[in-house]
C-alpha positions in Angstrom: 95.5 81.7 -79.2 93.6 81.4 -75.8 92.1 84.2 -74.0 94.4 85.0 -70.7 93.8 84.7 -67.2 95.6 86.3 -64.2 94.6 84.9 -61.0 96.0 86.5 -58.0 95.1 84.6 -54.6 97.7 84.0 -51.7 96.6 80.4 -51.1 98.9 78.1 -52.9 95.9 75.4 -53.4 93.8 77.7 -54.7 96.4 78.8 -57.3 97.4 75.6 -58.2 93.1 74.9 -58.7 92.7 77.7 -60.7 95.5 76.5 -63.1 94.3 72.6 -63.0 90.6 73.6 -64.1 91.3 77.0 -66.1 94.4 75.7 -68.3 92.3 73.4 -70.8 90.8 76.7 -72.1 92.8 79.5 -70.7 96.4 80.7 -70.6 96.2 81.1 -66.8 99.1 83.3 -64.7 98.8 83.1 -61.3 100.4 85.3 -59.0 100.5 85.1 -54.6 100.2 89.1 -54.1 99.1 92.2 -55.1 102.9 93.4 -55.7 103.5 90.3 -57.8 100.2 91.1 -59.8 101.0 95.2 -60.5 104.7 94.3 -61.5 103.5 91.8 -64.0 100.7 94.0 -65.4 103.5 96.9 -65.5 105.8 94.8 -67.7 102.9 95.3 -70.7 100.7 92.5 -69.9 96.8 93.0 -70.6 95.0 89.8 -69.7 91.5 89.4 -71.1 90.2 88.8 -67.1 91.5 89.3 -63.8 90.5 86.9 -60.9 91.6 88.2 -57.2 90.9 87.2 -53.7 90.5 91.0 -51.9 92.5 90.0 -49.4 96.1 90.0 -49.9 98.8 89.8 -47.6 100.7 92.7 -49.1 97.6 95.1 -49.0 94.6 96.2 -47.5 91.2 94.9 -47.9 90.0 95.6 -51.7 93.5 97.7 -52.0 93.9 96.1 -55.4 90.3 95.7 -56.6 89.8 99.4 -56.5 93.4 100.2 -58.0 92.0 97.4 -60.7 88.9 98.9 -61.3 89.6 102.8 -61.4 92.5 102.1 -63.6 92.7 104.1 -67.3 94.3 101.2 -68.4 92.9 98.0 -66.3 89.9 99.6 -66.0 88.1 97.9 -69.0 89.7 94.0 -68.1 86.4 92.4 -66.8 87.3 91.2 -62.5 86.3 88.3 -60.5 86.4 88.2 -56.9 86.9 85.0 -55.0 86.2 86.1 -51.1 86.7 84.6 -48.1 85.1 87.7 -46.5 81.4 88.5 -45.1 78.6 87.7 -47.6 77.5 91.5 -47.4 80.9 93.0 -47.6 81.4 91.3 -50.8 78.5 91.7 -52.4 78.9 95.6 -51.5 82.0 96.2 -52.9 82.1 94.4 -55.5 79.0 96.4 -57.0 81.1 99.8 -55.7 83.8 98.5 -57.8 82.1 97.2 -60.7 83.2 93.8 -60.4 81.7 91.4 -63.1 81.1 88.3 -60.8 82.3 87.0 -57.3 82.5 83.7 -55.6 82.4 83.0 -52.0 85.4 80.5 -50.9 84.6 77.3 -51.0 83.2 77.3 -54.6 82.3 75.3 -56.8 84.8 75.0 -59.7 82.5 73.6 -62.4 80.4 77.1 -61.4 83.2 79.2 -61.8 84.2 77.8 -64.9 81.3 78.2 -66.3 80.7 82.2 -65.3 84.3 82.8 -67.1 83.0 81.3 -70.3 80.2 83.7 -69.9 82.4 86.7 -69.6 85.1 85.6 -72.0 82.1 85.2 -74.6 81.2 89.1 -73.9 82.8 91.7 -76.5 84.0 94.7 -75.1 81.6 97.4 -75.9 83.9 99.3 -78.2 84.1 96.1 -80.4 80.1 95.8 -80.3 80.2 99.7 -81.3 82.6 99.3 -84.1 80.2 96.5 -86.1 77.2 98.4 -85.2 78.7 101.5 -86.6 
């Protein structure tokens, strides 16, 4: 079964780019908002990464990579940022929020496929715990 994707970005072409490039390896769910993204995470769903522009139309700034992050349950699902905002800004935050990688728009998308492999080959410390134990 392939490892699952949730991609939230409002930009229609970016959606449809992260589908086109992610869906040979991924189950890949894309979604245009931040509401769109908590209703479908509320319905049960645990992907095994999120990938979200911080700017949403239906939120502020970072809204939902700091609900993300601080989250008991969504807390632990490894996040990527693709930002259209100031090189600094996004760099700061997303070490504030713990964010596992970011990518300045444009990006490459050979680069950014190859960073998810990364982080969809890393166990989740309570699975490296359990064989060391």
């Amino acid at each position: 079964m392939k490892k699952e994707i949730l991609a939230i970005d409002d930009s229609k072409a970016i959606r449809f780019l992260l589908q086109t490039v992610l869906s040979k390896e991924y189950q890949v769910i894309t979604m245009p908002d931040g509401c769109s993204a908590m209703y479908w995470l509320s319905k049960k769903n645990l992907p095994d990464l999120i990938i979200v522009d911080p700017q949403l139309p239906d939120m502020e700034n970072w809204e939902l990579v700091q609900h993300l992050s601080s989250s008991g349950i969504y807390g632990e699902v490894p996040i990527m940022v693709l930002s259209g905002l100031d090189t600094d800004e996004t760099r700061i935050k997303c070490m504030e929020f713990g964010v596992e990688e970011y990518f300045l728009k444009p990006f490459n998308p050979v680069d950014l496929l190859e960073s998810i492999n990364n982080i969809m080959r890393k166990e989740p410390l309570d699975k490296q715990y359990f064989k060391a134990n």
